[in-house]
C-alpha positions as CSV (number, residue, x, y, z in Angstrom):
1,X,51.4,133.8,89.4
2,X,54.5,135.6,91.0
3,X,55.1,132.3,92.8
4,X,55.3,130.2,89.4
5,X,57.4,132.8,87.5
6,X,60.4,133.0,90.4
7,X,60.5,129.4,90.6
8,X,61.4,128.7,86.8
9,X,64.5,130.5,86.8
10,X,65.3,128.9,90.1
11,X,64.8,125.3,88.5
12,X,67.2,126.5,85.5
13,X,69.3,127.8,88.3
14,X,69.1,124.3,89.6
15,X,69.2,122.2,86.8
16,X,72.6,123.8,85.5
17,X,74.3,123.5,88.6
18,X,73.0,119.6,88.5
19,X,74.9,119.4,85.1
20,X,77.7,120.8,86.2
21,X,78.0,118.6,89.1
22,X,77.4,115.4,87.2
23,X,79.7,116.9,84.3
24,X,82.7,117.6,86.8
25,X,82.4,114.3,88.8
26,X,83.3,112.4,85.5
27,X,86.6,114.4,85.4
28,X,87.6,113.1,88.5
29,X,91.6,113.4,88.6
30,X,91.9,109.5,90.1
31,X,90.9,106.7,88.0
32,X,90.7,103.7,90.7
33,X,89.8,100.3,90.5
34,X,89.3,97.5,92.8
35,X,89.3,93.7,92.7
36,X,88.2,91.4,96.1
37,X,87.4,87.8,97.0
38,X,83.7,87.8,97.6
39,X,84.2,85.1,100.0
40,X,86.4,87.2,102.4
41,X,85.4,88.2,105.5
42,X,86.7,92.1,104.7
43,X,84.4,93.8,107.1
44,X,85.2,91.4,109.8
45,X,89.2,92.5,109.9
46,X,90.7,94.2,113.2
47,X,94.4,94.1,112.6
48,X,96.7,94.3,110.0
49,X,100.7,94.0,109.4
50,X,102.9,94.9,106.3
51,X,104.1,92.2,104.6
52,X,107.5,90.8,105.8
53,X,109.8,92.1,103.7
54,X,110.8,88.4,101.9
55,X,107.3,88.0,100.6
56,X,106.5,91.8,99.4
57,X,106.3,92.6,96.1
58,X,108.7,95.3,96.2
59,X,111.4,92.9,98.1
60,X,114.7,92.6,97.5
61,X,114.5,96.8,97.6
62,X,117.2,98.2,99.6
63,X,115.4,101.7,100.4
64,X,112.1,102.8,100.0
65,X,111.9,106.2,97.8
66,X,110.1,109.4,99.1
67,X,107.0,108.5,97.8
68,X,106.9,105.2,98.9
69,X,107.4,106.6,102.9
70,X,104.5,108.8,102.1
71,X,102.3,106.9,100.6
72,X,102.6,104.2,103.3
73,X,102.3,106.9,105.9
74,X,99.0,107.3,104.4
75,X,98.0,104.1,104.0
76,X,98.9,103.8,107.6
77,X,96.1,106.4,108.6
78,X,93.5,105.6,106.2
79,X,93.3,101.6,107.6
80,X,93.5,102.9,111.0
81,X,91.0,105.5,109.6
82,X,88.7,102.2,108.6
83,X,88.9,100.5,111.7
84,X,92.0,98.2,111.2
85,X,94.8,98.3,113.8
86,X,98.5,97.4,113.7
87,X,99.3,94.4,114.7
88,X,102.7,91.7,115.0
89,X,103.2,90.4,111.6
90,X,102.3,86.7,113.3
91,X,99.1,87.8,114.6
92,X,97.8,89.9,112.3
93,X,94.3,88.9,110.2
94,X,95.6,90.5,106.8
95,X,98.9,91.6,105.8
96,X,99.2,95.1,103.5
97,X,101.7,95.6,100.8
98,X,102.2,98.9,97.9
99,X,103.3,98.9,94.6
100,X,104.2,102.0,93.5
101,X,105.3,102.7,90.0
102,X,105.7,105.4,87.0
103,X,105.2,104.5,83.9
104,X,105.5,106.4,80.5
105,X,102.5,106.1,78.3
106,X,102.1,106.8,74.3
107,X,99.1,107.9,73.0
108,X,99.1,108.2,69.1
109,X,96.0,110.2,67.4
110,X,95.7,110.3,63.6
111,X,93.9,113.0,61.9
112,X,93.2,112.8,58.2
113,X,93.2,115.8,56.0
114,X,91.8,116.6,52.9
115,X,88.8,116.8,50.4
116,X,86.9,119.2,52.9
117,X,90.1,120.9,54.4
118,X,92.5,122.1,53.1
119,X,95.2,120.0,51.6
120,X,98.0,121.1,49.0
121,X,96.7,118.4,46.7
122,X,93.8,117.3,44.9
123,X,94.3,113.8,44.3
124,X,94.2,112.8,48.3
125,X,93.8,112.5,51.7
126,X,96.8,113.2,54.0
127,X,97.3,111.9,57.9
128,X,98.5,113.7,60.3
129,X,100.3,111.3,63.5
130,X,100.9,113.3,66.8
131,X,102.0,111.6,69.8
132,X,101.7,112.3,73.0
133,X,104.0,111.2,76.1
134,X,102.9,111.2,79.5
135,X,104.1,109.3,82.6
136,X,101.5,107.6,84.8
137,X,101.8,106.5,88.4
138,X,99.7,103.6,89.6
139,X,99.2,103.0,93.3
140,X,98.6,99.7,94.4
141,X,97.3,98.2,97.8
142,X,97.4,94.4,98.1
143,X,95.5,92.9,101.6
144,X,96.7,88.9,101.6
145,X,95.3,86.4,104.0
146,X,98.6,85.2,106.0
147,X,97.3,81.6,106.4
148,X,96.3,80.8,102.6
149,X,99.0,83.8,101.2
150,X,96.3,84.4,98.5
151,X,95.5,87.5,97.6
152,X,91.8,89.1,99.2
153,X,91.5,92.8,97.9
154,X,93.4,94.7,95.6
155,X,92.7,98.9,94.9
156,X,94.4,100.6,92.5
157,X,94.7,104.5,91.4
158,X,95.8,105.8,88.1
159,X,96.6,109.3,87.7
160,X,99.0,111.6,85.6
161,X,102.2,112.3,87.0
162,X,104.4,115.0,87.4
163,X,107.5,115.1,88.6
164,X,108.0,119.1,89.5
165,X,105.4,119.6,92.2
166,X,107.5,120.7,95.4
167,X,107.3,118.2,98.0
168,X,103.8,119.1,99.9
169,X,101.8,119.2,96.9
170,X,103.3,115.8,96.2
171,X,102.3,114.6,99.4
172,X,98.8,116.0,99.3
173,X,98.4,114.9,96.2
174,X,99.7,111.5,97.3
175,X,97.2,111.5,100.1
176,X,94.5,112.2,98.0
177,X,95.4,109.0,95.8
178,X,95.0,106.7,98.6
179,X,92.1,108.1,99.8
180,X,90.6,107.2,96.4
181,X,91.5,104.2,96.9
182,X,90.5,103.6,100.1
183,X,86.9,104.4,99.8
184,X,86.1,101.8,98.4
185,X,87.7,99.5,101.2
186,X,85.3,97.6,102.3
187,X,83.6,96.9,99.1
188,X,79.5,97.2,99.9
C-alpha cells in the first residue's frame, strides 16, 4: 500500500510538469513556416552558393545592414551545420538567398461595454477600440535550383522585434531565428 500511495503524487508531479511542457511549447517565441518542391532532390544537396548579386532578391542594395551580416553568418553555419558546403557560384547544386525585413503591424481589439458593466447610460452599449502597434521581422531563406532558377525551398520566421537589445542579444536572438528555421531543412 505504501508503494501505491507515493506513486499518486508522483504521477500528479508528473502530469503537471507534462502540461506545463506542452503549454510552454505553444508559446514558442518563433513562428516559422516552410514551403518545398516535393519533387526536389533536398536531401541529396552537397554544395551551395549565394545568389549572384544580379538575381538576389535584395539586389540592387548597395550595403548589407548589421543584421543582414549576421544573419547570413548564421545561415552560413547552420547549412554547413546540415551538411551543405560552399561552393563557386557556377558549380554549386542550390544557390541561397535572405530577405530580411521589419514590418509594423496593427492589431485593433473592440470591446463592448454595457448592460452587465458598467456604462454611464442606460439606453446602450458602448465600444471600446484599442490598438496596438508592433514591428515584426520576418526572415526568409530562399534555396533556387541554378539550372531551372525556380524556386525549391522556402523557411520563414516571424517574431516580434525590438529595436533596443544591445548588439549580442541581437545576434543571439538572430541565431536563434535561423535555427528555427533551419530545423526544418530538410523537410521529412
Amino acid at each position: 500500500m505504501k508503494s501505491r500511495a507515493n506513486l499518486v503524487p508522483r504521477i500528479v508531479i508528473l502530469l503537471v510538469l507534462l502540461a506545463l511542457v506542452l503549454w510552454l511549447g505553444g508559446c514558442a517565441p518563433y513562428q516559422t513556416r516552410i514551403d518545398f518542391d516535393p519533387a526536389a532532390p533536398l536531401t541529396e544537396l552537397k554544395t551551395y552558393a549565394w545568389v549572384p548579386a544580379d538575381k538576389s532578391v535584395a539586389a540592387g542594395e548597395s550595403y548589407q545592414s548589421l543584421d543582414q551580416v549576421r544573419l547570413r553568418r548564421a545561415f552560413e553555419e547552420a547549412l554547413v551545420a546540415k551538411g551543405l558546403q560552399p561552393a563557386p557560384v557556377t558549380e554549386a547544386q542550390v544557390w541561397v538567398d535572405l530577405n530580411y525585413e521589419i514590418n509594423r503591424r496593427y492589431e485593433a481589439q473592440t470591446v463592448y461595454y454595457g448592460y452587465y458593466g458598467w456604462h454611464p447610460y442606460w439606453w446602450g452599449m458602448e465600444p471600446d477600440t484599442r490598438i496596438d502597434e508592433r514591428d515584426e521581422s520576418r526572415l526568409s531563406l530562399i534555396m533556387i535550383n541554378p539550372q531551372t532558377r525556380a524556386v525549391v525551398w522556402t523557411g520563414q520566421a516571424t517574431v516580434r522585434y525590438y529595436e533596443d537589445h544591445p548588439p549580442q542579444e541581437r545576434n543571439t536572438r538572430l541565431v536563434e531565428q535561423v535555427q528555427a528555421v533551419m530545423e526544418q531543412f530538410p523537410p521529412r
